[in-house]
Backbone as JSON Lines, residues from 0, in Angstrom:
{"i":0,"aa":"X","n":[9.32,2.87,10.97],"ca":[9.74,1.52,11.21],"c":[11.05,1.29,10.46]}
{"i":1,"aa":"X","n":[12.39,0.57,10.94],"ca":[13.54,0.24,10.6],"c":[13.41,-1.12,10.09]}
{"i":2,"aa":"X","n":[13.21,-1.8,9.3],"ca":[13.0,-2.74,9.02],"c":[14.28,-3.51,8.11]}
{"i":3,"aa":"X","n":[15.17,-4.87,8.92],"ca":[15.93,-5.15,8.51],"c":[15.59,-6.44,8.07]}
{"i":4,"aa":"X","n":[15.75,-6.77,6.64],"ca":[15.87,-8.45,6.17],"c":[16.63,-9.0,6.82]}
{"i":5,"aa":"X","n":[16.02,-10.16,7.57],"ca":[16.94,-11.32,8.48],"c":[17.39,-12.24,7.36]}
{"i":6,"aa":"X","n":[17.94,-12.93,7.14],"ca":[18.9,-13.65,5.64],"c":[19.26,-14.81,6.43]}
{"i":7,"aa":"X","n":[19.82,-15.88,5.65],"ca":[19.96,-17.22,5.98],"c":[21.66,-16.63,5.77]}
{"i":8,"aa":"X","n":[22.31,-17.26,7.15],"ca":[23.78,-16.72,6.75],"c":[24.31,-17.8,5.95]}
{"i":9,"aa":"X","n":[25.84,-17.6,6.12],"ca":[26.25,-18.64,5.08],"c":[27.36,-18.8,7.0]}
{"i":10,"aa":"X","n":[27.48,-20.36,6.94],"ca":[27.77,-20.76,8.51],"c":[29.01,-21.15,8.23]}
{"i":11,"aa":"X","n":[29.31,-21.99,7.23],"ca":[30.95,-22.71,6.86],"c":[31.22,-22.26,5.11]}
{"i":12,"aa":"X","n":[32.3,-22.54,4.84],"ca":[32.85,-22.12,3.91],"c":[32.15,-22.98,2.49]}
{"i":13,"aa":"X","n":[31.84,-24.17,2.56],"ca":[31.02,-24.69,1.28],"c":[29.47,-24.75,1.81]}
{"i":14,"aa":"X","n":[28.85,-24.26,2.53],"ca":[27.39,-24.2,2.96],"c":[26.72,-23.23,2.11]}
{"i":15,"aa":"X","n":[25.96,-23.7,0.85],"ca":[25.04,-23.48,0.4],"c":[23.41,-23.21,0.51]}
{"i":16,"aa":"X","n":[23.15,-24.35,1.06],"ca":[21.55,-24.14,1.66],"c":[21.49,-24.94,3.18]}
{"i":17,"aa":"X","n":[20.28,-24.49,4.05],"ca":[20.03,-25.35,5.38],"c":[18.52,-25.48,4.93]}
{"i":18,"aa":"X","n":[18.29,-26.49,6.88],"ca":[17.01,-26.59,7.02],"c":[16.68,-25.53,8.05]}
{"i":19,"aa":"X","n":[15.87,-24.51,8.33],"ca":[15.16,-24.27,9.36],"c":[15.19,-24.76,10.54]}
{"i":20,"aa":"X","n":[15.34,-25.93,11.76],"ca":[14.52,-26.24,12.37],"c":[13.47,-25.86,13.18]}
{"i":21,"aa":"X","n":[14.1,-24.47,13.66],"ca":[12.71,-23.99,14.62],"c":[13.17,-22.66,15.11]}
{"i":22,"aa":"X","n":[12.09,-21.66,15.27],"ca":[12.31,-20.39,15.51],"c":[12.21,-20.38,16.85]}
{"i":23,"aa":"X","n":[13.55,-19.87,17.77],"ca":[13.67,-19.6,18.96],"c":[12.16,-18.07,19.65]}
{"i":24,"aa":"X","n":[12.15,-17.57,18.59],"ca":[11.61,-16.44,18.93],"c":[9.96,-16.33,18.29]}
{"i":25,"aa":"X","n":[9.03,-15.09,18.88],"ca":[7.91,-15.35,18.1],"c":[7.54,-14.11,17.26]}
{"i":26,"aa":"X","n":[6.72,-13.81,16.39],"ca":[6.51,-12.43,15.68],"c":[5.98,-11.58,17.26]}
{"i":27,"aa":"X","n":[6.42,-10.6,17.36],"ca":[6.0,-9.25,18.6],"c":[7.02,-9.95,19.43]}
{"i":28,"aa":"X","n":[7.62,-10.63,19.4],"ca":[9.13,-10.66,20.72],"c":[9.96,-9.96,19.78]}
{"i":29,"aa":"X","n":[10.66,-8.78,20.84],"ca":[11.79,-8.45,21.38],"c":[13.01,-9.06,21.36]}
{"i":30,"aa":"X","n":[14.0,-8.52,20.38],"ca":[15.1,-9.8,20.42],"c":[16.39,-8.83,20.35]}
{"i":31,"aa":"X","n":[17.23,-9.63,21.38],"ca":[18.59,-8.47,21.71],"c":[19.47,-8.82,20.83]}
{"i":32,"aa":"X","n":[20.77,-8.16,20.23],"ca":[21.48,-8.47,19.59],"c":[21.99,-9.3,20.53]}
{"i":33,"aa":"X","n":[22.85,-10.63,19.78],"ca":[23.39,-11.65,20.43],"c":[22.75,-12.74,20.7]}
{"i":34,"aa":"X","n":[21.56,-12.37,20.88],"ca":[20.57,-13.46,21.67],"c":[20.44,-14.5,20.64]}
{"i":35,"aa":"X","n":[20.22,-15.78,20.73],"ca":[19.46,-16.67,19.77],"c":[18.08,-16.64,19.09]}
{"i":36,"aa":"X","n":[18.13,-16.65,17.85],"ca":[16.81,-16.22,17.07],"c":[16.18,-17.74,16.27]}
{"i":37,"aa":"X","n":[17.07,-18.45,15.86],"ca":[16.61,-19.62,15.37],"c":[17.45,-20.67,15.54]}
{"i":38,"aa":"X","n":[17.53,-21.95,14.85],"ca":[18.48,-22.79,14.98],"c":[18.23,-23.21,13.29]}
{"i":39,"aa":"X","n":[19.13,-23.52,12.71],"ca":[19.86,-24.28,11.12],"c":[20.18,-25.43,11.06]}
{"i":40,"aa":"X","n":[19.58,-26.37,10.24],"ca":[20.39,-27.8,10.14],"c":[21.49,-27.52,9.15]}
{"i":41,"aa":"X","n":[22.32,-27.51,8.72],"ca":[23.74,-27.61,7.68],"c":[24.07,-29.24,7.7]}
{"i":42,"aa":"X","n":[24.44,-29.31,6.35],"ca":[25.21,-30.59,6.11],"c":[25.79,-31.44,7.09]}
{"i":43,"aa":"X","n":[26.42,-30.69,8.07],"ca":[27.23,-31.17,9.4],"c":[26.96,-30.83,10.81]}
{"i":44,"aa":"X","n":[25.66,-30.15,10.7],"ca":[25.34,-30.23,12.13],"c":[24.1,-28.91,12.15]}
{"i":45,"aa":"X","n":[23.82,-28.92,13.6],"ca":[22.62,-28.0,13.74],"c":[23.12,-27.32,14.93]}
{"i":46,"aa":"X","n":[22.95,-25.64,14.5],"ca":[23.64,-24.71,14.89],"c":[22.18,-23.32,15.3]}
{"i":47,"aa":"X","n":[22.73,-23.06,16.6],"ca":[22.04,-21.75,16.52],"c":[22.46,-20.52,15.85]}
{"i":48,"aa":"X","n":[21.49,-19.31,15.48],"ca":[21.86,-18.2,15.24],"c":[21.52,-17.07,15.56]}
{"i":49,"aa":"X","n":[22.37,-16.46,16.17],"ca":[21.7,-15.35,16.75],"c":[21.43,-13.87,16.03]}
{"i":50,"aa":"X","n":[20.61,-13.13,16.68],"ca":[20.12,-12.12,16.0],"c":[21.77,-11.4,15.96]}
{"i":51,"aa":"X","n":[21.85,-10.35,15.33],"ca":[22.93,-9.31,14.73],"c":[22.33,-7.79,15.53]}
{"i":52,"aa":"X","n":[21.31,-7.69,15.76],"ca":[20.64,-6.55,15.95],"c":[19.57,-6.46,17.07]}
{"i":53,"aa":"X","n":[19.26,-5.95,17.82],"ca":[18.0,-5.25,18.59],"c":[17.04,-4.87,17.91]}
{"i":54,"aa":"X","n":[16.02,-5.47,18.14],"ca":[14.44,-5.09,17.53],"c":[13.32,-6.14,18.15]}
{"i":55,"aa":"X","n":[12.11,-5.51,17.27],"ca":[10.78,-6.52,17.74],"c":[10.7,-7.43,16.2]}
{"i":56,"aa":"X","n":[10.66,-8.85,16.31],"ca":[10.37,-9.64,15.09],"c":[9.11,-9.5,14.36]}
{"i":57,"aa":"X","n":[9.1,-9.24,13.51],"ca":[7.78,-8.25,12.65],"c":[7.15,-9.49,11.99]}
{"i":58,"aa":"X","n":[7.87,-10.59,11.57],"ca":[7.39,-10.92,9.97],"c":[8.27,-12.46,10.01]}
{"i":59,"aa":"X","n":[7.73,-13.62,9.76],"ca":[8.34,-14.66,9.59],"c":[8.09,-15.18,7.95]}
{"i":60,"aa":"X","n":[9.08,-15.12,7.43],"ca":[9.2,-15.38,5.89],"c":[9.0,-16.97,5.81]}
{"i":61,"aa":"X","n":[9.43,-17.64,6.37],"ca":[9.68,-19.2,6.35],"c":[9.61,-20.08,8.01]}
{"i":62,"aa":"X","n":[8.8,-21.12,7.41],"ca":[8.34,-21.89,8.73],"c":[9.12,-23.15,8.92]}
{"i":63,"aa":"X","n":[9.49,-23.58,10.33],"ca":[10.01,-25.04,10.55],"c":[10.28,-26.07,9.25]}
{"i":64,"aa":"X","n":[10.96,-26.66,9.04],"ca":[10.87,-27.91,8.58],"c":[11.74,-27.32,7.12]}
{"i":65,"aa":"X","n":[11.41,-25.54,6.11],"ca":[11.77,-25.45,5.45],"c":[13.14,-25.11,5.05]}
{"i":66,"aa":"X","n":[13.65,-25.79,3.62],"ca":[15.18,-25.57,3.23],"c":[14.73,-24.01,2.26]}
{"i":67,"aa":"X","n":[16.36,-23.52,2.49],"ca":[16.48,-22.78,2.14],"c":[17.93,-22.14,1.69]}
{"i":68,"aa":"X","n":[18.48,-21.5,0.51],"ca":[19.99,-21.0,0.09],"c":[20.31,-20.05,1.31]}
{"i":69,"aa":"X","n":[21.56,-20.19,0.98],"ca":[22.4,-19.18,1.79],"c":[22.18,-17.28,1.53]}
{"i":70,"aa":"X","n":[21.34,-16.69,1.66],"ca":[21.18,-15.09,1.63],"c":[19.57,-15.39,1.5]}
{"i":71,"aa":"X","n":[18.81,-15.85,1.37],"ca":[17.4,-16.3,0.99],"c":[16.84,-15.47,2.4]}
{"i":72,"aa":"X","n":[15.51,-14.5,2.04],"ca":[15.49,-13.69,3.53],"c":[14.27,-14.46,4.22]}
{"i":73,"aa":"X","n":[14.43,-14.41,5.85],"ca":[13.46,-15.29,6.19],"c":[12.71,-14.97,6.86]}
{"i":74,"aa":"X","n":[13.13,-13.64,7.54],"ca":[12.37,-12.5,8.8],"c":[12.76,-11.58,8.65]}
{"i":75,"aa":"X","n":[11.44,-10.54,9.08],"ca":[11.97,-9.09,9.18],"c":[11.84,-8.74,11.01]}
{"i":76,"aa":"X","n":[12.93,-7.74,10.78],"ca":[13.2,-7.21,12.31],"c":[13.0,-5.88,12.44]}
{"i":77,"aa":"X","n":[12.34,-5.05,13.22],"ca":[12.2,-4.17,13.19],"c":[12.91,-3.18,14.41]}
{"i":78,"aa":"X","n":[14.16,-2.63,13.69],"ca":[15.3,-2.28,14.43],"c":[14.67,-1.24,15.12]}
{"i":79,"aa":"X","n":[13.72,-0.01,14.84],"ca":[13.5,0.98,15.73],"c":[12.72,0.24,17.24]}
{"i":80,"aa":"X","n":[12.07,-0.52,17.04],"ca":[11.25,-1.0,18.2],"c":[12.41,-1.87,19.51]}
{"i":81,"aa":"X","n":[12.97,-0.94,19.62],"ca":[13.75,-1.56,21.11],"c":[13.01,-1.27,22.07]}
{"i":82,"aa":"X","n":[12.03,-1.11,22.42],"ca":[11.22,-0.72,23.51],"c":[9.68,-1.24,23.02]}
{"i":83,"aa":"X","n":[9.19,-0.82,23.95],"ca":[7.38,-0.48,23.92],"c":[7.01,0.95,23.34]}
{"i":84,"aa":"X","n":[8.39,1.61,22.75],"ca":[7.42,3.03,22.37],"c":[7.8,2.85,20.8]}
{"i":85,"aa":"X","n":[6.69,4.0,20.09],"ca":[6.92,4.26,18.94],"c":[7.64,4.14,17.52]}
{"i":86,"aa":"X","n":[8.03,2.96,16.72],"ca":[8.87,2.93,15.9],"c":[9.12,5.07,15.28]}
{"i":87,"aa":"X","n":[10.45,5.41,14.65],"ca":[10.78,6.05,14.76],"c":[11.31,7.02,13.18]}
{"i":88,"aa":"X","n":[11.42,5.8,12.5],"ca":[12.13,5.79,11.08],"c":[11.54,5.27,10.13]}
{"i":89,"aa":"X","n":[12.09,5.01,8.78],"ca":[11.52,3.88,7.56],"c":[12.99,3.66,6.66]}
{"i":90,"aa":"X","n":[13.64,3.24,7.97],"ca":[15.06,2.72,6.72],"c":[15.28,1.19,6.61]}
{"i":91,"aa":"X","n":[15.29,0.8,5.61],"ca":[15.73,-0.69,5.45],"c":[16.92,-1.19,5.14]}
{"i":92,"aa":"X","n":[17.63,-1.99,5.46],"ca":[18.74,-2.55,5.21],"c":[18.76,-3.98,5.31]}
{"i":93,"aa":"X","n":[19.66,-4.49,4.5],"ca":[19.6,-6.07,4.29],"c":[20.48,-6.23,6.1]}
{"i":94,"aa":"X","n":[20.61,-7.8,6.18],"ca":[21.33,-8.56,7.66],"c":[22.48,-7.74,7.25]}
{"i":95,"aa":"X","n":[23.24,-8.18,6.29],"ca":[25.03,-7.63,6.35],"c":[24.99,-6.19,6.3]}
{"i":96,"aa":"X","n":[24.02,-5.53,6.14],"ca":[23.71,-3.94,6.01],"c":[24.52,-3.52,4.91]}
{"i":97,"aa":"X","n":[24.75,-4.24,3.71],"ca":[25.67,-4.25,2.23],"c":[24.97,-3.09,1.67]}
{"i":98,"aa":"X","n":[23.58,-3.65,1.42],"ca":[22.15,-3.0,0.13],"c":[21.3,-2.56,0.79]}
{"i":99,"aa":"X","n":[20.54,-1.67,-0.1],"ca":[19.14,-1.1,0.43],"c":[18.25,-2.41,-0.26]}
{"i":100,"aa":"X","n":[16.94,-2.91,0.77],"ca":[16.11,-3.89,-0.08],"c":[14.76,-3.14,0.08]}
{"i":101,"aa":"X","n":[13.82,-4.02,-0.75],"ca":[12.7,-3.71,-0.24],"c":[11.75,-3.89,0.9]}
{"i":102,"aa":"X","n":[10.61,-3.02,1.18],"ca":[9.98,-3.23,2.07],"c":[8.53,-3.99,2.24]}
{"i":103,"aa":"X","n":[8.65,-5.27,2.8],"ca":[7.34,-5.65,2.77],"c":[6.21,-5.25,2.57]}
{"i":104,"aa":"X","n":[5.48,-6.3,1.95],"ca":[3.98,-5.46,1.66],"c":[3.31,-5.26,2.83]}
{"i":105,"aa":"X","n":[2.72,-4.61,2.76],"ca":[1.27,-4.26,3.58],"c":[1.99,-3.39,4.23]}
């Protein structure tokens, strides 16, 4: 399993923390790079964001309604699962693919 920390981006230049509002997607969907994965309230407006990557959504860190800082991780994605077959690997990488992080429990 490829498992990438999804992270709260940083959207404008003084944006510190958002709200959540609602996850476009569900844990076991399939999500294409590009596609929309959630939507963000910011200080000045509410913005979608789309995934960065191809995978199946493994893991929801944070639910509707919650605030959260800018890099704070909120989902994991699981980059080998572009399909219905077999995850393939066990590499992790943060959203900006900067650091190695850790891997969820269980």
């Amino acid at each position: 399993m490829a498992l990438l920390a999804l992270e709260i981006p940083k959207i404008g230049l003084v944006m510190e923390n958002a709200r959540l509002v609602r996850w476009l997607k569900n844990v076991g969907d399939l999500v294409q790079q590009g596609e929309p994965l959630l939507e963000l309230e910011t200080e000045k407006s509410v913005v979608e964001v789309e995934s960065t990557e191809t995978g199946r959504l493994v893991e929801l860190l944070m639910q509707a309604d919650q605030e959260a800082h800018v890099g704070d991780r909120i989902a994991w994605l699981d980059c080998a699962a572009t399909s219905d077959a077999a995850p393939s690997s066990n590499l992790c990488l943060n959203w900006n693919k900067a650091a190695l992080c850790p891997m969820p429990p269980g």
